[in-house]
C-alpha positions as CSV (number, residue, x, y, z in Angstrom):
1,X,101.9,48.2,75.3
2,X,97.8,47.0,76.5
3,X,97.5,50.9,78.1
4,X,97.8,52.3,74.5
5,X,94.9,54.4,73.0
6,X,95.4,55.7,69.8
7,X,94.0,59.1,69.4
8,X,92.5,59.7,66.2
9,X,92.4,63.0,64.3
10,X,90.4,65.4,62.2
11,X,91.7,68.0,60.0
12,X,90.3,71.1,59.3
13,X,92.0,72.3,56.7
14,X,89.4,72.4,53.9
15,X,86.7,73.6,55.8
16,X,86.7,75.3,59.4
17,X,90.2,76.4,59.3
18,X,89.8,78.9,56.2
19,X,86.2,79.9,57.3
20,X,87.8,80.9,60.4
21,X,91.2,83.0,59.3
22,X,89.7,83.5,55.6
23,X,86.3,84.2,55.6
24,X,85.8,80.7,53.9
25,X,87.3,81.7,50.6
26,X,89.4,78.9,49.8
27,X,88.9,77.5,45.8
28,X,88.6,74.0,45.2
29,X,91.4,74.7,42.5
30,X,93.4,75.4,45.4
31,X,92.5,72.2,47.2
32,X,93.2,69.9,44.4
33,X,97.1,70.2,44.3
34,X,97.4,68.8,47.9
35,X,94.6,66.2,48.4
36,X,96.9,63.1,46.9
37,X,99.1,63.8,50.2
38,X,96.6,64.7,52.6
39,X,94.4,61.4,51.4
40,X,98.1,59.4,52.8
41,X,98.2,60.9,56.2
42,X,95.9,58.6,57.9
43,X,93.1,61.0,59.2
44,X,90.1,60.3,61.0
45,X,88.4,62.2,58.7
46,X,88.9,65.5,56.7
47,X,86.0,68.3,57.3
48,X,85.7,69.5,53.9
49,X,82.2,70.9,53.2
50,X,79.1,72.3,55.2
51,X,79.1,75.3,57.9
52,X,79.3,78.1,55.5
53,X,81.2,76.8,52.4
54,X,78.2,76.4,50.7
55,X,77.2,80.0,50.8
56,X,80.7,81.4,50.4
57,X,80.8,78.8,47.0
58,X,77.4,80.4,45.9
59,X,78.1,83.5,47.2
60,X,81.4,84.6,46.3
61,X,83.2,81.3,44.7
62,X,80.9,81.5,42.4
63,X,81.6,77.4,42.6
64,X,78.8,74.8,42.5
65,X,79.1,73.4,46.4
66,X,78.3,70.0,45.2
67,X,80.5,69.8,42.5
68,X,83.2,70.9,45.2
69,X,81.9,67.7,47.3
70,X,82.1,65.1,44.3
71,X,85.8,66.2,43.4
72,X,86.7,66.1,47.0
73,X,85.6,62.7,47.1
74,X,87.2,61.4,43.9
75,X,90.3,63.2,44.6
76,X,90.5,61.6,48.7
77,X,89.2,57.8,48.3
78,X,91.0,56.9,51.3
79,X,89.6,59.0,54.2
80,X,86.3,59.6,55.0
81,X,84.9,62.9,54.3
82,X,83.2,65.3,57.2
83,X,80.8,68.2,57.4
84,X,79.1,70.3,59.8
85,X,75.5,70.4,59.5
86,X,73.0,73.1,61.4
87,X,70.4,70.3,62.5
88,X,66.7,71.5,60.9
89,X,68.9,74.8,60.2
90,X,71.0,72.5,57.4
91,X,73.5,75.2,56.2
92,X,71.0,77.9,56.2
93,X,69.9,80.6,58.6
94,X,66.2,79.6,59.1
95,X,64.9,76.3,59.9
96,X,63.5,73.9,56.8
97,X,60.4,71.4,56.9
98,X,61.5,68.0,57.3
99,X,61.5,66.6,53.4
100,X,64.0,69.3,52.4
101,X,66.4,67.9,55.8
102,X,65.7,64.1,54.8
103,X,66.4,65.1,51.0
104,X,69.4,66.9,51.5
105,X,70.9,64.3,54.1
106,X,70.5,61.9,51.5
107,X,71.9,63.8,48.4
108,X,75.0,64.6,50.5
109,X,75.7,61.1,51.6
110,X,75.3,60.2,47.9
111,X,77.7,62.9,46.8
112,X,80.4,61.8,49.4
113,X,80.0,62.3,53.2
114,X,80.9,59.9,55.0
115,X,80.3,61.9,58.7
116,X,77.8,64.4,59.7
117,X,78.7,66.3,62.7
118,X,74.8,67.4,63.5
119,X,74.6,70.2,65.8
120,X,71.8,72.9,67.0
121,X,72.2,76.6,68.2
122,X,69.9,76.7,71.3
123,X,70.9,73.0,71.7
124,X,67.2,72.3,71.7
125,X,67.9,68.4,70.7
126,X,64.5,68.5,69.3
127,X,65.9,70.2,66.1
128,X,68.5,67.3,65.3
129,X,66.4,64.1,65.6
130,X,65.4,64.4,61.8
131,X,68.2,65.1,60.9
132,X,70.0,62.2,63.2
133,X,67.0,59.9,61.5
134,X,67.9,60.8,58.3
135,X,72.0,59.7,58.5
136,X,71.2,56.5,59.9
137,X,69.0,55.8,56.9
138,X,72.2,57.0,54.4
139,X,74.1,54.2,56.7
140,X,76.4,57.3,57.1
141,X,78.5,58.2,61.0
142,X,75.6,60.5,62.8
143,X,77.6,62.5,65.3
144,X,75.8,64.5,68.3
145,X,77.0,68.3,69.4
146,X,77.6,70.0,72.2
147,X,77.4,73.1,71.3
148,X,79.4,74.5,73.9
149,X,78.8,77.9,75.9
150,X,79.2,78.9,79.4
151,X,76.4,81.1,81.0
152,X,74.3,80.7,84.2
153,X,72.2,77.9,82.6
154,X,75.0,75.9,80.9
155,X,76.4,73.4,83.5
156,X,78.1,70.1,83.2
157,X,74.7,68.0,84.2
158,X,72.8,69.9,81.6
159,X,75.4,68.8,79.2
160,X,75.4,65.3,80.2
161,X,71.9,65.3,79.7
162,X,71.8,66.7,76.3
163,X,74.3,63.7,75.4
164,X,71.7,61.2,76.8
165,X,68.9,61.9,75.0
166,X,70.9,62.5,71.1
167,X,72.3,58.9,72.9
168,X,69.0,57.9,72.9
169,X,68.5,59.1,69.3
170,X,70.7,56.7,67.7
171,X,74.4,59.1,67.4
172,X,77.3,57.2,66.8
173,X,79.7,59.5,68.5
174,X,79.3,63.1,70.7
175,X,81.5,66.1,69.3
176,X,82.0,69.0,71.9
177,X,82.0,71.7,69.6
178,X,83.7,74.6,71.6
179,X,83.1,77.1,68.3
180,X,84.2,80.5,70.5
181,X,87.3,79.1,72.5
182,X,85.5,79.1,75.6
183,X,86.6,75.7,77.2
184,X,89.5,76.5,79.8
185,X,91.9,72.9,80.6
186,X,90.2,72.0,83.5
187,X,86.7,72.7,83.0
188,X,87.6,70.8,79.8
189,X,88.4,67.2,81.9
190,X,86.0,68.0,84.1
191,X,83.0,67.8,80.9
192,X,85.4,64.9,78.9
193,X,85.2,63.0,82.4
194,X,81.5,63.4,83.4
195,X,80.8,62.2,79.9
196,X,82.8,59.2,79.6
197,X,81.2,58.0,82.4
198,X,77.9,58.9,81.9
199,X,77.7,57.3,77.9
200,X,79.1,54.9,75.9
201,X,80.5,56.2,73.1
202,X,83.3,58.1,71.6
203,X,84.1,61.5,72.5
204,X,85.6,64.1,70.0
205,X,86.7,67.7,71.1
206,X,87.0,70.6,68.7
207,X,88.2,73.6,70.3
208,X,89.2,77.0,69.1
209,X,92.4,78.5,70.1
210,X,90.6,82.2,70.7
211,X,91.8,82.1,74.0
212,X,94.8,80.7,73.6
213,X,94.2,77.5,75.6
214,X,93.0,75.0,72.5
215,X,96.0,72.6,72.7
216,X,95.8,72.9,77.0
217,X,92.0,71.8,76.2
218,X,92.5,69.0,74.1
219,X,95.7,67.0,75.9
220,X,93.2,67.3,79.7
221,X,90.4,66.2,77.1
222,X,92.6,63.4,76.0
223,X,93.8,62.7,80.1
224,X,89.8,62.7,81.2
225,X,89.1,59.6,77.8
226,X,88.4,61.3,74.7
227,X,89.2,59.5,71.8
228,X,89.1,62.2,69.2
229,X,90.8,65.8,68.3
230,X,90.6,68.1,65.8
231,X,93.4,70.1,65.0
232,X,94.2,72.6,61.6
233,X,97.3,72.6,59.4
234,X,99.6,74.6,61.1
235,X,99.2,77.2,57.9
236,X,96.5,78.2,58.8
237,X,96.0,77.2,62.9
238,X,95.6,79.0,66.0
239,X,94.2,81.9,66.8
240,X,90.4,81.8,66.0
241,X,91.3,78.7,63.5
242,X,92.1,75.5,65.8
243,X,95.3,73.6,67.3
244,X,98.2,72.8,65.2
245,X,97.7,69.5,63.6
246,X,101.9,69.4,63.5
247,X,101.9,70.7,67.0
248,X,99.3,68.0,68.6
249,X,100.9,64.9,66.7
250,X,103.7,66.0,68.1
251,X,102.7,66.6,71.6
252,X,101.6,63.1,71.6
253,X,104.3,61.6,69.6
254,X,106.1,58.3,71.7
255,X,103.2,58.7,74.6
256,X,100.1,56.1,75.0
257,X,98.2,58.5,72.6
258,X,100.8,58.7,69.9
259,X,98.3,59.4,66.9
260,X,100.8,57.0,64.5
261,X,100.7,59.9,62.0
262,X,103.6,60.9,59.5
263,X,105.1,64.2,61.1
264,X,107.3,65.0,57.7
265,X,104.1,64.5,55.3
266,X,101.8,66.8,57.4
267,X,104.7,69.3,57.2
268,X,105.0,69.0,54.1
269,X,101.3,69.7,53.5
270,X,101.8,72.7,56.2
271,X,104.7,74.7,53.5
272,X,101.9,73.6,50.2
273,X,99.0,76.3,52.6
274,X,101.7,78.4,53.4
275,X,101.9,79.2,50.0
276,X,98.4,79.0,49.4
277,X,97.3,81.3,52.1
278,X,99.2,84.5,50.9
279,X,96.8,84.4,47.9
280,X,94.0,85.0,49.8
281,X,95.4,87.9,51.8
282,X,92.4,90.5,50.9
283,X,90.3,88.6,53.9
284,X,92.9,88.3,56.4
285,X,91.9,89.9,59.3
286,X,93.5,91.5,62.4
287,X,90.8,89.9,64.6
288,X,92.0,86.7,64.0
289,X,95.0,86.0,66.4
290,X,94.5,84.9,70.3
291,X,92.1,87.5,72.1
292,X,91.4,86.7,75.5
293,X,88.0,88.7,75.1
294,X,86.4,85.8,74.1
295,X,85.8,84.2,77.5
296,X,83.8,87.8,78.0
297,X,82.0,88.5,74.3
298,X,82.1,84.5,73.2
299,X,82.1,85.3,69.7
300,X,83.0,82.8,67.6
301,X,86.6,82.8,65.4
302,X,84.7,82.1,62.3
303,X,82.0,85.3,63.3
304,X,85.0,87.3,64.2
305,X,86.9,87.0,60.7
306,X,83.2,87.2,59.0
307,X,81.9,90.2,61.4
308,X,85.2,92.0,60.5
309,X,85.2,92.0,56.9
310,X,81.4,92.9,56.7
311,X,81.9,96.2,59.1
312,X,85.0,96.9,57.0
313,X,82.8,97.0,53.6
314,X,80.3,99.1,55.7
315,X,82.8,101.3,56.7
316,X,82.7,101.0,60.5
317,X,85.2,98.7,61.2
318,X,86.6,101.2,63.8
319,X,83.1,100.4,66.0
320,X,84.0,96.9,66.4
321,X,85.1,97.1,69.9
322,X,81.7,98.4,70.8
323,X,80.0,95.8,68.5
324,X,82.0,93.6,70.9
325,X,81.2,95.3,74.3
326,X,77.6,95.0,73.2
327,X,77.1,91.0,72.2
328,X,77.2,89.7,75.7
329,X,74.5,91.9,76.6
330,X,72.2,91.2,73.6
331,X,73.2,87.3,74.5
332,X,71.6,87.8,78.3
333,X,68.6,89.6,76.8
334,X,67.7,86.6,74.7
335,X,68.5,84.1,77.5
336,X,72.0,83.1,76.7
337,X,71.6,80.9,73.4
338,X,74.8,79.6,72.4
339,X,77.1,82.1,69.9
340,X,77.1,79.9,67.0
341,X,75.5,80.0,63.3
342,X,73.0,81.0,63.0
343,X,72.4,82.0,66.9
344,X,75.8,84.3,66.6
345,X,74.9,86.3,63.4
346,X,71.7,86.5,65.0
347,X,73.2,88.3,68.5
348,X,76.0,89.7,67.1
349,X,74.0,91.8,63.8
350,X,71.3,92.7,66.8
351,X,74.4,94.0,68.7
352,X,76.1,96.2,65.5
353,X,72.5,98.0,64.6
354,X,72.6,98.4,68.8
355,X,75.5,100.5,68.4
356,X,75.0,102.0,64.8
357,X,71.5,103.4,65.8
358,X,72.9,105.3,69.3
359,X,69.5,103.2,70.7
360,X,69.5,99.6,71.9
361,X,67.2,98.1,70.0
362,X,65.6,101.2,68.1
363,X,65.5,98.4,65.0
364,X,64.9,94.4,65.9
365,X,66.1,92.5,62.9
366,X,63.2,89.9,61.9
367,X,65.9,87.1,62.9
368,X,65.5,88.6,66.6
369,X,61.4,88.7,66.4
370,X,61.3,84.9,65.2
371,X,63.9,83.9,67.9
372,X,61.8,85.7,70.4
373,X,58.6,83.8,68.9
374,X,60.7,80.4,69.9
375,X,61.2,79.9,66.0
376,X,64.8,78.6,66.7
377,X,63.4,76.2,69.4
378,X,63.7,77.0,73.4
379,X,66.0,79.6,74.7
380,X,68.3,77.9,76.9
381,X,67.6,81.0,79.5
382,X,64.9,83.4,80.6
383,X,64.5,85.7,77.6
384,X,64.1,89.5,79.2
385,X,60.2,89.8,78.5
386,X,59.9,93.7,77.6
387,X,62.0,93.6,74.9
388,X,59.8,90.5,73.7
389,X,57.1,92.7,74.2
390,X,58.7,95.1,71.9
391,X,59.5,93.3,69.4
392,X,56.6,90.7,68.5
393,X,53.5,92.7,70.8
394,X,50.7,90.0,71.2
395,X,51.8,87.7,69.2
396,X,51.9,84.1,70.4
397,X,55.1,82.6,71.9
398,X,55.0,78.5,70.2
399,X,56.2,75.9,72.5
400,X,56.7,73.0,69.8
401,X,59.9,71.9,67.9
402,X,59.8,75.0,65.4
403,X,59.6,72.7,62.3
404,X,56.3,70.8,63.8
405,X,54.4,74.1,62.2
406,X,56.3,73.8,58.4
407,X,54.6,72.1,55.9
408,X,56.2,70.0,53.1
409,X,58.4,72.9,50.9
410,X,60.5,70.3,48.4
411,X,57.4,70.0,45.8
412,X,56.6,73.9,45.8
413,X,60.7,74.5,45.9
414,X,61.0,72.5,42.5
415,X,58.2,74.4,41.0
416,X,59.7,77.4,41.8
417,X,62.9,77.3,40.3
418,X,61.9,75.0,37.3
419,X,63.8,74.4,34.3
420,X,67.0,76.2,36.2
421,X,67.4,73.0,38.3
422,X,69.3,70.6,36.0
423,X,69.4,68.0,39.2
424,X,67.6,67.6,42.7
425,X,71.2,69.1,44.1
426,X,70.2,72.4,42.2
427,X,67.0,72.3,44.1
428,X,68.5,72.2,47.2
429,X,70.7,74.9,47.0
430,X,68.0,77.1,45.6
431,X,66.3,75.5,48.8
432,X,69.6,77.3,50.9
433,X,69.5,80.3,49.5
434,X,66.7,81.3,47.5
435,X,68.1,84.8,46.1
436,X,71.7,84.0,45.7
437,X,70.6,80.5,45.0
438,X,68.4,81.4,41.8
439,X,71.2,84.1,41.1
440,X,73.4,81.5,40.7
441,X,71.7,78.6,38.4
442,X,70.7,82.0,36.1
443,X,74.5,82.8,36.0
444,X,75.5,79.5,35.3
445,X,72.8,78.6,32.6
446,X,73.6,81.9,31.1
447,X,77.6,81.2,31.0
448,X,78.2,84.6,33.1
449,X,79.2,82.9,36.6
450,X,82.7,84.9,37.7
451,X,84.3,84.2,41.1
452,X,85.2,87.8,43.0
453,X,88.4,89.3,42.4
454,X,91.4,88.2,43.8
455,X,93.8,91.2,44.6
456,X,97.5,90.9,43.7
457,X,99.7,91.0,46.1
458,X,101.2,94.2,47.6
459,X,104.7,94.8,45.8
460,X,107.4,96.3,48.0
461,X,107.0,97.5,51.3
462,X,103.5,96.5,51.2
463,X,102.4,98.9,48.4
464,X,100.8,98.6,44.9
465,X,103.1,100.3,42.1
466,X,101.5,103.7,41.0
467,X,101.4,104.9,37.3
468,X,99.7,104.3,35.1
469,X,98.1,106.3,31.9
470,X,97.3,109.6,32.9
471,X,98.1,109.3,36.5
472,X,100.9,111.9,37.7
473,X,103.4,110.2,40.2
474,X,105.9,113.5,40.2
475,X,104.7,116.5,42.0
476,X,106.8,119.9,42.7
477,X,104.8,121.4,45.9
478,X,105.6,124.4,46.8
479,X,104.9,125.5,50.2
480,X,105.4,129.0,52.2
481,X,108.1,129.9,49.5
482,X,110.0,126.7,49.3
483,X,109.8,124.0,46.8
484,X,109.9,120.3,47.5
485,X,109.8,117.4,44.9
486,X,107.6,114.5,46.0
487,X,107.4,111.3,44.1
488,X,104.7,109.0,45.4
489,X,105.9,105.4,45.0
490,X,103.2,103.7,46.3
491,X,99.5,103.2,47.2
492,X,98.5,100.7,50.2
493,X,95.4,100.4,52.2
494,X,95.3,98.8,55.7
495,X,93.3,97.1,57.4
496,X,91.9,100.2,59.5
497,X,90.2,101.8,55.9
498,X,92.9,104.4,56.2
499,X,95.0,105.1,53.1
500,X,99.0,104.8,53.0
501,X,100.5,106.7,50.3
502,X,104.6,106.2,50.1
503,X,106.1,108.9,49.4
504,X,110.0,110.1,47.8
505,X,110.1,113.9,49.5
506,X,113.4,115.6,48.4
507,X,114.8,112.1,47.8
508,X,113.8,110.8,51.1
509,X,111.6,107.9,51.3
510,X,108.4,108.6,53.8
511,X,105.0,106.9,54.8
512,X,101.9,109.5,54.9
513,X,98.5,108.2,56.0
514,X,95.5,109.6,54.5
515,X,91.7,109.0,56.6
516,X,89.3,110.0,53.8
517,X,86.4,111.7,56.2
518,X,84.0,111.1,53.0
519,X,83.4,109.2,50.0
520,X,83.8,110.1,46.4
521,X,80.7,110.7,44.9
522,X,81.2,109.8,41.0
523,X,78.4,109.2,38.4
524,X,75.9,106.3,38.8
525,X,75.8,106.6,42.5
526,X,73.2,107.9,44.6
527,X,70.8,110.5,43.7
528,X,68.8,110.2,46.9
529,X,68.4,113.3,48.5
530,X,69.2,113.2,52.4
531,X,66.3,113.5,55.1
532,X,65.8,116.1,57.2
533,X,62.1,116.2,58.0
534,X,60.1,113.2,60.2
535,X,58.3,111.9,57.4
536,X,61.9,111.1,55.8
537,X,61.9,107.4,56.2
538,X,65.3,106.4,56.2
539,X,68.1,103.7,57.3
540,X,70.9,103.5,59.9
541,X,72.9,100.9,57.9
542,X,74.3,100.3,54.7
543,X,72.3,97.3,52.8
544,X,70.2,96.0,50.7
545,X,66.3,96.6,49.8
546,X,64.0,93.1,50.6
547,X,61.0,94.4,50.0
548,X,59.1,97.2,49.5
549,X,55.5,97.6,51.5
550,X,54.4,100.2,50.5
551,X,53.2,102.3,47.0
552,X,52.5,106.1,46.8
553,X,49.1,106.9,48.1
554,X,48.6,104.3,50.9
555,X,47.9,105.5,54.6
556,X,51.0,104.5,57.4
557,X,50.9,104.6,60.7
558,X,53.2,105.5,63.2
559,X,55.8,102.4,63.7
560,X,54.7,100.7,60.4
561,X,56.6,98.4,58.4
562,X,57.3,100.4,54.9
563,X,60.3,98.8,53.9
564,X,62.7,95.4,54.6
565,X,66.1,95.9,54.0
566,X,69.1,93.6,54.4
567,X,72.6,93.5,56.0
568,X,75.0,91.1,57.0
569,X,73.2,88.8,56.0
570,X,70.3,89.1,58.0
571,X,67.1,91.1,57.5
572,X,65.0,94.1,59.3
573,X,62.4,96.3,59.0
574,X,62.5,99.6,58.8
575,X,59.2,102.0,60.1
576,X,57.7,105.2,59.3
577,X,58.3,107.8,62.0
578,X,54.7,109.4,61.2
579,X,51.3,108.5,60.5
580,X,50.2,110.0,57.1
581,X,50.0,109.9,53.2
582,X,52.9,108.0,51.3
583,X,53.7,110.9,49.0
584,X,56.9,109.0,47.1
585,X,59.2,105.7,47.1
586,X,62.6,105.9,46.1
587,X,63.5,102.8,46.2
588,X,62.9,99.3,44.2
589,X,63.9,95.5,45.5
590,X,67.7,95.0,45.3
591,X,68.6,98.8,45.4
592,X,71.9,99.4,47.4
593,X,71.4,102.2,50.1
594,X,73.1,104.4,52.6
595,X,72.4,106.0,55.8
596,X,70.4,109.6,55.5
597,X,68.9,108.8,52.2
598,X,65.5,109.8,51.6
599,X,64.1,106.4,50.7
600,X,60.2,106.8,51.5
601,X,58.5,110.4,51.6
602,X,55.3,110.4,54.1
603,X,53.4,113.6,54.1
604,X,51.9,113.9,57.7
């Protein structure tokens, strides 16, 4: 049959499809078991490491992310191994100087990838050609991104043209990376199409199924010439993940795009993360699942599962519609960048202080000022000028690739952590993620590193047995003159923070919800008093102190910087209301703190 064209395929599974449903907690232990049969499939490739793997394995796996890459590789010798790499971002949040992006290029290719997928947030292509540069020189598969986004400025032309000039940078292939599910069937052919014609060289679409339309997307992609889909284990698929990998092959099955692969292994593979998943049911989320919303907010599946478990642990998890309503707006005042990392923690954390405070923009995370300083590169769109005005004053707006102004970091990097690097791979994840980086190597040389808890599963109707020493589970209540015998059975708590006790009452079995309106207060928390004067300096989110800048006795002005706290993962200053006399601090680097505390004094 001459008009057959095989359609090669890409599997999630070990990489976008758990950062998306599971807030990227996947253990390598749990990858092992399975890799002899995935390796037999006949993939593409496998996406196993990069986006944010290597700060959940630091983070919370408490895993060395290199380690992870070098078993991966010795465990799958057959099929080549793919990751997702930020461009001059690498895997971080800020942009890196150019020997730190060549070095960690090449220590990846050495440690098993076989494919970088290169992409850039504002899809400024000046932020991917060292990065591009530096895969050739591994002899490694350099793929150029669309990072794809719809808005005023984003039009099939400007696309095209962003393909020609990475084209022009040497990529082997162009990914259309639809990260939010924004790509509807026929605008989908329409981009596959205009790019097929326009440049010679494969085309690989990875859509989201946010919308519901990822496996619409991808069979009009295939119709319009694209050579290339990614799809997730059907375990873990849909929804913010990606296409069922069982679904696609089997869409295609007998067709001239048959993919040729195994329908019964895959499956087979799909009951083996079945299992798997219902270990990891703590990060499940209920923002997960198709949500039409996102062809209006465009936030990403992977932000959504992420952005859902960090309100939860601030406690304001029932704001997130807001937090959702408020995105696209914060997106048009920056000039539409794309919504992906680090772009889409950067918009969507601006949004959630946006709707904590009461006040738009009543605190600009320092993410926000450098963006609006061109730090990421070019905003795609007109940035709205007043609130640039507010948030960097006089300061000068650069017009050069962002990493132009970085000098040389690797030497001063090495210095810096010393004799807690045992390899250059230490270095570069200290290079990542300097606090949880150094964190980690101290953990590890000291024999201390433990991965967070996994929760057992709930027992019976979705409740944890009660009991235990000292812990009554047998109450007589009386009540107006009558007596009832309760006998709580069970504890649960949902995914709304609420509390679900389950109760016997007089022998019948009933669910009561408790919504605790406050915390418990026990010993070693908070001593901080709360503010109630203007020289209170104080936060509007739970997080994390930065920095201190400021000591008892110095002068403040109105509006200064005294303190840098940090939350979800991105960082912000926080002023003094009044000019006067710092009169106490309350607070040391790394101290946890809460909304109302008194955390700088300032004596007018």
């Amino acid at each position: 049959m001459s008009n057959t064209r095989k359609i090669t395929v890409t599997d999630t599974i070990l990489r976008d499809a758990h950062q998306s449903l599971l807030a990227t907690r996947l253990r390598t232990e749990d990858m092992l078991p399975i890799c002899d049969k995935l390796d037999q499939v006949g993939y593409w490739s496998l996406e196993v490491w990069g986006g944010a793997t290597f700060d959940a394995c630091v983070r919370f796996l408490k895993e060395d992310p290199w380690e992870r890459l070098r078993t991966l590789r010795k465990a799958l010798p057959n099929t080549r191994l793919q990751m997702l790499l930020r461009g001059q971002n690498l895997l971080g949040y800020r942009h890196y100087s150019d020997d730190v992006v060549r070095a960690f290029v090449a220590k990846a290719a050495e440690n098993g990838i076989d494919v970088f997928r290169i992409f850039d947030a504002m899809n400024d292509v000046r932020n991917l050609k060292v990065a591009i540069e530096a895969v050739k020189a591994a002899g490694k598969h350099a793929q150029g991104t669309i990072a794809y986004t719809t808005s005023p400025v984003h039009t099939t032309d400007a696309f095209v043209a962003q393909a020609k000039a990475m084209q022009a940078m040497g990529i082997d292939s162009i990914a259309i990376k639809d990260m939010a599910g924004l790509l509807t069937p026929y605008a989908t052919f329409e981009l596959v199409k205009a790019l097929k014609s326009e440049v010679d060289l494969p085309v690989f679409i990875h859509s989201h199924d946010t919308a519901g339309l990822g496996a619409m997307c991808q069979l009009k992609a295939i119709e319009a010439g694209a050579d290339h889909i990614d799809t997730a284990i059907s375990s873990l698929a849909w929804g913010t993940s990606h296409p069922g990998t069982e679904s696609m092959v089997a869409a295609l099955k007998g067709s001239e795009f048959d993919t040729g692969l195994d329908l019964e292994l895959i499956q087979e593979i799909g009951m083996y993360f079945h299992a798997v998943r219902k270990k990891y049911h703590q990060f499940e989320s209920e923002f997960t699942g198709v949500d039409t919303r996102v062809q209006v907010n465009q936030v990403p599946g992977g932000m959504i599962s992420n952005l859902a478990n960090q309100l939860k642990e601030q406690g304001a998890l029932n704001r997130m519609n807001e937090v959702l309503d408020e995105i696209p707006r914060v997106r048009a005042d920056l000039g539409f960048p794309p919504l992906v990392t680090p772009t889409s923690q950067i918009v969507g954390t601006q949004a959630f202080f946006n709707v904590l405070a009461g006040e738009r923009y009543k605190t600009i995370t320092n993410e926000v000022k450098l963006y609006l300083q061109g730090r990421y590169g070019k905003a795609p769109g007109k940035v709205d000028e007043q609130l640039r005005k507010q948030a960097i004053g006089s300061e000068e707006v650069i017009d050069v690739r962002p990493a132009d102004l970085l000098k040389p970091e690797l030497a001063r990097l090495r210095e810096e952590i010393g004799s807690l690097a045992k390899s250059e791979e230490d270095v570069l994840t200290f290079a990542m993620f300097p606090d949880i980086g150094r964190k980690f190597l101290e953990e590890r040389e000291a024999g201390t590193l433990k991965p967070e808890e996994l929760l057992p599963m709930p027992s019976g109707q979705g409740a944890a047995p009660v009991g235990g020493e000292g812990v009554p589970t047998e109450f007589v209540v009386d009540v107006h003159g009558e007596s009832y015998r309760v006998d709580i059975t069970g504890v649960g708590v949902k995914g709304d923070g609420k509390r679900h006790f389950y109760l016997s009452l007089d022998g019948m079995p009933e669910e009561v919800v408790f919504e605790p309106l406050n915390a418990f207060v026990g010993e070693g928390s908070s001593k901080r008093k709360q503010a109630s004067e203007p020289g209170h300096v104080t936060t509007s989110m739970p997080g994390n102190v930065v920095d201190v800048l400021v000591k008892v006795g110095d002068s403040v002005k109105a509006g200064q910087a005294v303190l840098v706290s940090e939350a979800m993962k991105m960082e912000s200053e926080i002023q003094a209301a009044i000019a006067g006399t710092v009169k106490a601090v309350n607070v040391a680097k790394g101290d946890r703190v809460n909304p109302g505390e008194i955390l700088i004094e300032i004596e007018a």
